[in-house]
Each structure stands twice: as structure tokens, then as C-alpha cells.
C-alpha positions in Angstrom: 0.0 0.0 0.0 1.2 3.6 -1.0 1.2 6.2 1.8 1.8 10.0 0.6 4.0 12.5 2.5 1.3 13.3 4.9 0.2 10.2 6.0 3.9 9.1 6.3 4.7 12.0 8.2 2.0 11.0 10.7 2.9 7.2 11.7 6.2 8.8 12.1 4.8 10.6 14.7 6.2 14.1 13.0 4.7 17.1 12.6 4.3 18.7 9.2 4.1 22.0 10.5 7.2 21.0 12.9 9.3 20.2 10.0 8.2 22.9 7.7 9.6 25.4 10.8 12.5 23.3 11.5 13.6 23.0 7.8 12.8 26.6 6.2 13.8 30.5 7.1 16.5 29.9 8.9 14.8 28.5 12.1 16.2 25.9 14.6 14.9 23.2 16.0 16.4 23.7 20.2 14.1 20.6 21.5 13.5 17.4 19.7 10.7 15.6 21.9 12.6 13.0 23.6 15.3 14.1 26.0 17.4 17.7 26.5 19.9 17.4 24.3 21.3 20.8 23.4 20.6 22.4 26.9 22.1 22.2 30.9 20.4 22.2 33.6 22.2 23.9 36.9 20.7 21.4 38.7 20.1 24.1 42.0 17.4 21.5 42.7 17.3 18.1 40.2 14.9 17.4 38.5 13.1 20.1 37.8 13.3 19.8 33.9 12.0 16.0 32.2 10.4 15.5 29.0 7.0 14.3 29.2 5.1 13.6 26.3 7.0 15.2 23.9 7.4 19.0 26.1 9.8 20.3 28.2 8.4 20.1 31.8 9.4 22.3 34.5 8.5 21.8 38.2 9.6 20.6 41.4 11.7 23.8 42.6 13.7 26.7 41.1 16.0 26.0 39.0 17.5 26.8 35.5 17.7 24.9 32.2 20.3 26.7 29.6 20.5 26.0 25.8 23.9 25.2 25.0 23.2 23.7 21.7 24.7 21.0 19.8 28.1 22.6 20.4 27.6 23.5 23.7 28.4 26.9 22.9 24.7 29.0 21.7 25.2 32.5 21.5 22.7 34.9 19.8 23.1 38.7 19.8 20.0 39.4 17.4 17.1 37.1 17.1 13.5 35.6 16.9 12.6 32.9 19.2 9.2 31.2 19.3 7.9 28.1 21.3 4.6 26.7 22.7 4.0 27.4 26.3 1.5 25.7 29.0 0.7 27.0 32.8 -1.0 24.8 34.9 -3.7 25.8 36.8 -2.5 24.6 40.0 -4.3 26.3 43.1 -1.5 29.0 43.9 -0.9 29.4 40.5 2.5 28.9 38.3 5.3 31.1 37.5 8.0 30.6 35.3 10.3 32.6 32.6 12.3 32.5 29.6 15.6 34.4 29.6 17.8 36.4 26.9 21.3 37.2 26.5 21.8 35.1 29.6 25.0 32.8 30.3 25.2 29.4 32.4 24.9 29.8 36.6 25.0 27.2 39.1 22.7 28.9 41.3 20.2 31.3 41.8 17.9 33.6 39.6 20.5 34.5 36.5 22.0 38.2 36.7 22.9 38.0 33.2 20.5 39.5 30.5 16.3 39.8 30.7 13.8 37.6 31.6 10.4 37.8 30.0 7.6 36.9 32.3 5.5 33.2 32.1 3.1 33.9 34.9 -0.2 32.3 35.2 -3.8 34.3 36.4 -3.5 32.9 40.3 -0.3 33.7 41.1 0.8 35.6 43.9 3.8 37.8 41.5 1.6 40.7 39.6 4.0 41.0 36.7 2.2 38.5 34.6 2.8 36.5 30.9 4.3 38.5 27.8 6.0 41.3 30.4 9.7 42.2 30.4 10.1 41.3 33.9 10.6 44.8 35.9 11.3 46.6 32.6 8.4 46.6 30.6 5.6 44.7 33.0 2.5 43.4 32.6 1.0 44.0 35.9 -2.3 42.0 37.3 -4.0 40.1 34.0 -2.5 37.7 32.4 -3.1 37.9 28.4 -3.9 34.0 28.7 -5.5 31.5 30.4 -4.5 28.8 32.4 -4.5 24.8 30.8 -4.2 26.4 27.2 -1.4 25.8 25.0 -0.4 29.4 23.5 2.2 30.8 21.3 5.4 33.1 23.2 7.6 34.8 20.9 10.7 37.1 21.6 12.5 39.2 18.9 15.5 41.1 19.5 17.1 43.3 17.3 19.8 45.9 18.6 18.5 47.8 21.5 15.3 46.7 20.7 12.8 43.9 22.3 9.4 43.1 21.3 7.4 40.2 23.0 4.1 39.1 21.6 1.6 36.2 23.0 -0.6 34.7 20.4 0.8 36.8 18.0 -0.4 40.1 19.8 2.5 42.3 21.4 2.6 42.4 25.1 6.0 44.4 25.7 8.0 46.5 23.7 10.8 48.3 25.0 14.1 50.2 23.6 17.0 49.9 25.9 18.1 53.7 26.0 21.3 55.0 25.8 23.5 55.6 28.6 21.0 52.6 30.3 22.5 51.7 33.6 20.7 48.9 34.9 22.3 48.8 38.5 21.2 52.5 38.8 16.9 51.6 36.5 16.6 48.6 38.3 16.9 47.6 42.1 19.5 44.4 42.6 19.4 43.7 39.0 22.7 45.0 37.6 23.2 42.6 34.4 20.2 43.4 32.9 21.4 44.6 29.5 21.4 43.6 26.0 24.3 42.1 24.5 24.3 38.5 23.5 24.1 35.4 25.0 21.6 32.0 25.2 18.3 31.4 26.7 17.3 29.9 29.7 13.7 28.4 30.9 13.3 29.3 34.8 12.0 26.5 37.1 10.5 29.3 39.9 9.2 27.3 42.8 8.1 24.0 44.1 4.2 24.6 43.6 4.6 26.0 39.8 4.6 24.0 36.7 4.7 24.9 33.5 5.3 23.0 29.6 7.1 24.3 26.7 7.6 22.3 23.5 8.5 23.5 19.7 11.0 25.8 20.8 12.5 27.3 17.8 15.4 30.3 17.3 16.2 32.4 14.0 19.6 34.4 13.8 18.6 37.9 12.7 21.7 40.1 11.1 
């Protein structure tokens, strides 16, 4: 019996629109279902990254997955990022993050680069999902709901950052000149654009939080 692209595709368990993204414009695949190649954990408290069902799953305590890639090297000064992101409606809410321009520490919250809120509707933190965190905020409503699947995206180019949920821009800022973080922004010093990886934030031990079809484009 003949089977056509499509169907072939689907007993393979592979996602058209997967390999469409993974294959054309310049995007790369960072997460290929089964395991985390291409990324390090710091391991501040283990295991709070597994794959499960073909996402990323972050729970169990803060901690902080970096992507290293397949070199163990990722850098990216400008850039689009995109992925699929999932809070969990647990009862105090879940809180995570995805940071930029960020390098590899063993412990605590990374002082390198921005993060850019995942925050669900119950919890406690106001700056909710799609915000710059302490930058560019959005404060008390998040733009999603909890238990849905929704699209994040991050561009950066130069000064500039632009974050958009569901294809709708939640945060856009220009870093100014002269910016002097240690001076804008209380005990945050290393929050400035440069370059750098990413880096999905495990907050606390009652948050949990997917992400799956993680993808990054090198802009000029």
C-alpha cells in the first residue's frame, strides 16, 4: 500500500508544521521531543526539567535549564525565538520565565540579561505572561488562560525587544542609551542587551509549566 508525504509524516509521529519550521527561514529546531539534548540544567534542585510527552516540563523547585546547543556553545546577539508554552492551573498558581542574552549559573535567579515573564492568572507575582520582567511589566492580568497551549515569541534586534503572546505584542521596549541597569533597576545589575543563550526558569516547588516546539532564528 502507498502512503503520501502526509500520511507518512503521521505514523512517524512528526509534525508537518514541525518540519516545515524546523527546515525553512533559517529556524532551529532547540528541542527534539525526547530528551534535553542541546541544553544544561544547573541542577540548583534536580529534577526540575524531564520530557514528558514530547514537552519540556518544569516543576519541582527553582532551577534553570540553559540552551547550550549542539556545540555547547549557543550564543545569539540578534534574534527571533518562538515556542509553545502551558501554565498549569494549579491552586497557587504557576510562575516561570524564559531568559535572553543570559549565560550558564549554578545557582540562583541569573544576573545576566532579561527575563520575560511566564506567569499564570493565580499567582501571587503581579507582573504576569508577555511582560519584560521589571522593565516593561504586565502588571495584574494575564493575556492568557491557564491549561491552554499558547504561542510566546521574543524578537531582539539591537537595543530593541518586542514580546508578543498569540501573536499580539505584550511588551516592547528600547534599551536607551546611557542605560545603567544597577542604577533603572533595584538588585538587578546585568540586565542589558548584548548577547548570550536562553534559559527556561523552574520558579518554585508549587509552579509547573510545559514548553515544546521551541525554535530560534539568527537575525543580522
Amino acid at each position: 500500500m502507498k502512503m503520501n508525504l502526509i500520511g507518512w509524516l503521521a505514523a512517524a509521529g512528526i509534525s508537518l508544521s514541525l518540519l516545515t519550521a524546523a527546515e525553512g527561514d533559517g529556524w532551529t529546531s532547540m528541542f527534539n521531543g525526547k530528551d534535553l539534548s542541546g541544553w544544561k540544567s544547573n541542577d540548583e534542585v534536580a529534577g526540575s526539567f524531564t520530557v514528558e510527552d514530547g514537552t519540556i516540563k518544569v516543576s519541582n523547585g527553582r532551577a534553570h535549564l540553559f540552551y547550550v546547543g549542539s556545540d555547547g556553545a549557543a550564543k545569539f546577539k540578534n534574534f527571533e525565538f518562538k515556542a509553545k508554552v502551558k501554565i498549569a492551573g494549579t491552586e497557587q498558581g504557576s510562575n516561570s520565565g524564559i531568559y535572553i542574552h543570559t549565560e550558564f549559573e549554578p545557582t540562583g535567579w541569573p544576573s545576566k540579561g532579561f527575563e520575560c515573564q511566564v506567569n499564570s492568572t493565580k499567582h501571587k507575582d503581579p507582573k504576569k505572561t508577555g511582560g519584560l520582567y521589571a522593565v516593561k511589566d504586565v502588571l495584574n492580568t494575564s493575556p492568557v488562560p491557564d491549561d491552554q497551549w499558547f504561542d510566546y515569541s521574543i524578537k531582539v534586534e539591537g537595543k530593541h525587544i518586542t514580546i508578543a503572546i498569540n501573536g499580539v505584542v505584550t511588551s516592547d521596549w528600547t534599551e536607551p542609551e546611557g542605560w545603567d541597569p544597577a542604577t533603572a533597576l533595584k538588585n538587578m545589575p546585568g540586565r542589558k542587551l548584548g548577547e548570550g543563550t536562553m534559559a527556561l526558569q523552574g520558579h518554585d516547588p508549587k509552579s509547573l509549566v510545559f514548553y515544546k516546539d521551541l525554535y530560534i532564528k539568527a537575525l543580522p
